[in-house]
Biopython code that builds the backbone (N, CA, C, O; Angstrom):
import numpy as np
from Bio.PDB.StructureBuilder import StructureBuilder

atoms = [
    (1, "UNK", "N", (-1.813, -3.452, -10.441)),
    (1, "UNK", "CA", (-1.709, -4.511, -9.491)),
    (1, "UNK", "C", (-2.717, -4.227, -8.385)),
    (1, "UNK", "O", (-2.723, -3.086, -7.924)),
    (2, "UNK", "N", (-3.721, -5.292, -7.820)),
    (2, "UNK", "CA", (-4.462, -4.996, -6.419)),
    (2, "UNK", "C", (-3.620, -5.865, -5.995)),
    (2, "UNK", "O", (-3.244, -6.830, -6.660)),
    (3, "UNK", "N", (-3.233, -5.579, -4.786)),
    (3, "UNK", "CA", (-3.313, -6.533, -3.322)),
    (3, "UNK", "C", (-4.470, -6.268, -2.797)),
    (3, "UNK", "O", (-5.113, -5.225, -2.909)),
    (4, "UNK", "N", (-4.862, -7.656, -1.954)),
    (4, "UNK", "CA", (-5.572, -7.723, -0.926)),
    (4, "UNK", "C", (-5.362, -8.151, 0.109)),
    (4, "UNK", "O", (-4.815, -9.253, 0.061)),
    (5, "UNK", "N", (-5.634, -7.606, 1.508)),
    (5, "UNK", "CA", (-5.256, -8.499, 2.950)),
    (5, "UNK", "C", (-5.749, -8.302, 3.598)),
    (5, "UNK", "O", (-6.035, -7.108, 3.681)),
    (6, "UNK", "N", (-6.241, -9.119, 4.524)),
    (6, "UNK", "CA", (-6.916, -8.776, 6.405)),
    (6, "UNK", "C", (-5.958, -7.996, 6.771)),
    (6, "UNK", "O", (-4.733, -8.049, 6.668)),
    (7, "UNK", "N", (-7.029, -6.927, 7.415)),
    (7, "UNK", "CA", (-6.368, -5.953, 8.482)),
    (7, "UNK", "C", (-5.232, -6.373, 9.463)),
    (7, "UNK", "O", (-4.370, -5.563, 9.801)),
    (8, "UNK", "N", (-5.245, -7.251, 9.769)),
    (8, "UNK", "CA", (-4.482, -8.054, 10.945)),
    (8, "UNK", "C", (-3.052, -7.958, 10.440)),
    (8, "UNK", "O", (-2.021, -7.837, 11.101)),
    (9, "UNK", "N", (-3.199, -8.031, 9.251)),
    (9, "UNK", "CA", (-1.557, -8.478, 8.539)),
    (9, "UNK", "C", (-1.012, -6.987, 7.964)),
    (9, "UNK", "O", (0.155, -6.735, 7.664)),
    (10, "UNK", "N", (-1.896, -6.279, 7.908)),
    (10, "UNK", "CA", (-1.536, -4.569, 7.477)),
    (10, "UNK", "C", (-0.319, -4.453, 8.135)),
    (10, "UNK", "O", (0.534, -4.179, 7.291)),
    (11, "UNK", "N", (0.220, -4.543, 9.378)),
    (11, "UNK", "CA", (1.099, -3.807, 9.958)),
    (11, "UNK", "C", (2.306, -4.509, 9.644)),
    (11, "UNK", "O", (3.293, -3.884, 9.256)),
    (12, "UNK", "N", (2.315, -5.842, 9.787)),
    (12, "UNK", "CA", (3.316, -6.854, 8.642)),
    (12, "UNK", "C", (3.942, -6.687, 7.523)),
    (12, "UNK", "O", (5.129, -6.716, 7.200)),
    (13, "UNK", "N", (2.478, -6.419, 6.706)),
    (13, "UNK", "CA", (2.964, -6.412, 4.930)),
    (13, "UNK", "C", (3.112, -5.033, 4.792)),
    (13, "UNK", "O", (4.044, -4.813, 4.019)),
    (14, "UNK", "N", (2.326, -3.473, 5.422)),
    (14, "UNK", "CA", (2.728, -2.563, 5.097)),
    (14, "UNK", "C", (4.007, -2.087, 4.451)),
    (14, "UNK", "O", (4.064, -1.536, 3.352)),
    (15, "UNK", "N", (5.173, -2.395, 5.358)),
    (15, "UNK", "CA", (6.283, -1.860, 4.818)),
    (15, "UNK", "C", (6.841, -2.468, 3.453)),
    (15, "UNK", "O", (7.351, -1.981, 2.444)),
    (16, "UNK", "N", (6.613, -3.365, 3.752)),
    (16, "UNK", "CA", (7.005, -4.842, 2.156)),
    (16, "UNK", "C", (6.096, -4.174, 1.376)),
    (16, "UNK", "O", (5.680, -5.143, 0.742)),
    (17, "UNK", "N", (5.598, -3.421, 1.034)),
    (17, "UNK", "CA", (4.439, -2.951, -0.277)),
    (17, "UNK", "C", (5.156, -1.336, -0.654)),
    (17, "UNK", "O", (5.467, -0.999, -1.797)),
    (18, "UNK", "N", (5.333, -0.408, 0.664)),
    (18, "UNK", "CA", (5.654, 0.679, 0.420)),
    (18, "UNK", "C", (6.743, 0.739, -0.346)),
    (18, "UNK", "O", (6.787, 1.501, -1.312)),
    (19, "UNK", "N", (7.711, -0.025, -0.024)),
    (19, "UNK", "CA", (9.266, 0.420, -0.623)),
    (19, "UNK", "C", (8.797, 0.161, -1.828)),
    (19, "UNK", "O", (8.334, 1.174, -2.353)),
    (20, "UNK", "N", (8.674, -1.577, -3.014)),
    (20, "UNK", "CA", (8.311, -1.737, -4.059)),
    (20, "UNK", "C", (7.710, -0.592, -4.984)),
    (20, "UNK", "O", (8.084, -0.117, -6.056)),
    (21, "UNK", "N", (6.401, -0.284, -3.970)),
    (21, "UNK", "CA", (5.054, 0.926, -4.899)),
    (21, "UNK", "C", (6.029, 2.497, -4.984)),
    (21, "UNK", "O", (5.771, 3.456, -5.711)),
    (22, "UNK", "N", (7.131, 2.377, -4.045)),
    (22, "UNK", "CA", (7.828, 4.055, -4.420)),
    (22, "UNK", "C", (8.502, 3.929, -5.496)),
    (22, "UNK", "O", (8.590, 4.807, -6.354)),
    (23, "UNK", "N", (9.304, 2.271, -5.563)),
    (23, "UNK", "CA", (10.496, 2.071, -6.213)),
    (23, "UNK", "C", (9.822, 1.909, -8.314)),
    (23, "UNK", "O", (10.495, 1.944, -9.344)),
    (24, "UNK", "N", (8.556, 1.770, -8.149)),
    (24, "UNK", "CA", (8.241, 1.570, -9.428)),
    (24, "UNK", "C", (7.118, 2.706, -9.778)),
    (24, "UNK", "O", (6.615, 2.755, -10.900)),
    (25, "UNK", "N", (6.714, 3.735, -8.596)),
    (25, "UNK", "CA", (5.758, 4.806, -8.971)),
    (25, "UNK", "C", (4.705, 4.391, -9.502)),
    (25, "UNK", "O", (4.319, 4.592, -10.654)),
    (26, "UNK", "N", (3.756, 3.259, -7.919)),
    (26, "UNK", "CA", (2.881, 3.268, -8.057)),
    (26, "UNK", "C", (2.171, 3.440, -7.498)),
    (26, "UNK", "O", (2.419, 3.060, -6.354)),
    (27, "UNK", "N", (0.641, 4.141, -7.679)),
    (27, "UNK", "CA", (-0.065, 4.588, -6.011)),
    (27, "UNK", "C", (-0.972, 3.560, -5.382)),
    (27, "UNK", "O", (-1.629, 2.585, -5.746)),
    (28, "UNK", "N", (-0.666, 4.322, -4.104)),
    (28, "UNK", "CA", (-1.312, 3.379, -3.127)),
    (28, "UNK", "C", (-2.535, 3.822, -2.937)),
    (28, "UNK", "O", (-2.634, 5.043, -3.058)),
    (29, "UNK", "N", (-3.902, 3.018, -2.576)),
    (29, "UNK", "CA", (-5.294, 3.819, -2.358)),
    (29, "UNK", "C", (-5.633, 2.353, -0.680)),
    (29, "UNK", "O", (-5.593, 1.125, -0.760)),
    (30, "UNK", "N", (-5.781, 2.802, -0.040)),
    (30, "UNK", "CA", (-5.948, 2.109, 1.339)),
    (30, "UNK", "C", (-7.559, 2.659, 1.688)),
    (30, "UNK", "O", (-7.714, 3.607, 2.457)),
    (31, "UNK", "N", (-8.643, 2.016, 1.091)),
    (31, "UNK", "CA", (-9.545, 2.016, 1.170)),
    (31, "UNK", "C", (-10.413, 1.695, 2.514)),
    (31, "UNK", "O", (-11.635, 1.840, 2.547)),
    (32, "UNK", "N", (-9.620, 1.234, 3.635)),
    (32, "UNK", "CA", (-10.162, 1.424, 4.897)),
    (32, "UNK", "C", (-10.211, 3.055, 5.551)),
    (32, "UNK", "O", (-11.111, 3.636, 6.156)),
    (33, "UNK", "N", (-9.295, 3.352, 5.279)),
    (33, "UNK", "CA", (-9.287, 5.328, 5.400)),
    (33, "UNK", "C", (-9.521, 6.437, 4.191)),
    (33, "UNK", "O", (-9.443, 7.664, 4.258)),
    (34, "UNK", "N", (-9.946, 5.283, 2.660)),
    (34, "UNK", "CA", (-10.059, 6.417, 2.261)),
    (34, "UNK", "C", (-8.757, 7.366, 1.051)),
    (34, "UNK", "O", (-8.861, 8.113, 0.078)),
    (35, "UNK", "N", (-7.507, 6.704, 1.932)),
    (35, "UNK", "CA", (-6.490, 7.471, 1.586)),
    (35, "UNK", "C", (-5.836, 6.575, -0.053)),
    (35, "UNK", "O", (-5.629, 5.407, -0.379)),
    (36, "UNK", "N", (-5.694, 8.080, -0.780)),
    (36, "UNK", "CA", (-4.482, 7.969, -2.185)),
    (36, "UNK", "C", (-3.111, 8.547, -1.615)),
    (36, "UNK", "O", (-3.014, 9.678, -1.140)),
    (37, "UNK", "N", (-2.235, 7.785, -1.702)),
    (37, "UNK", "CA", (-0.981, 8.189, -1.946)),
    (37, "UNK", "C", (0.085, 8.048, -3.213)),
    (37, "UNK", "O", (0.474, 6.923, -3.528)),
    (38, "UNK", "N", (0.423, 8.912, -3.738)),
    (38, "UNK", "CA", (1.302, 9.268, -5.205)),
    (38, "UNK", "C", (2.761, 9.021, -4.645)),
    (38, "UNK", "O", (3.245, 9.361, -3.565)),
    (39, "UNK", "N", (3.383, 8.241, -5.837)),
    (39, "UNK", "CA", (5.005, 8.382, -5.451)),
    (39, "UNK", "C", (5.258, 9.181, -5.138)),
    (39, "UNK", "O", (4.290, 9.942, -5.140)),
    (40, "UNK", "N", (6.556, 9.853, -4.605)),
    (40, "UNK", "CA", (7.169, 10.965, -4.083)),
    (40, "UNK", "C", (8.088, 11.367, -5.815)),
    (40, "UNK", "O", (8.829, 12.346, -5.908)),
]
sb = StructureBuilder()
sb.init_structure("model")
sb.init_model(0)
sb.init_chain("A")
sb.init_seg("    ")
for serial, (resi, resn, name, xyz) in enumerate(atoms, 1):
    if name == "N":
        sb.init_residue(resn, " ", resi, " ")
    sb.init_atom(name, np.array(xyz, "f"), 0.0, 1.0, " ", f" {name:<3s}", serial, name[0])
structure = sb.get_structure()
């Protein structure tokens, strides 16, 4: 799955993405910093 969004709405949709991507173990890559994150 990609999402895409303006920065503006990051702080909005952030949390609405995290729970889903833990709940199905999928990683996140946030290409404004760079950063991979792996399920827990």
């Amino acid at each position: 799955m990609i999402l895409c969004m303006g920065l503006s709405r990051a702080a909005e949709a952030g949390p609405r993405i995290v729970e889903p991507a833990g709940r199905y173990g999928l990683v996140r890559y946030d290409p404004s910093t760079r950063q991979v994150r792996h399920p827990a």
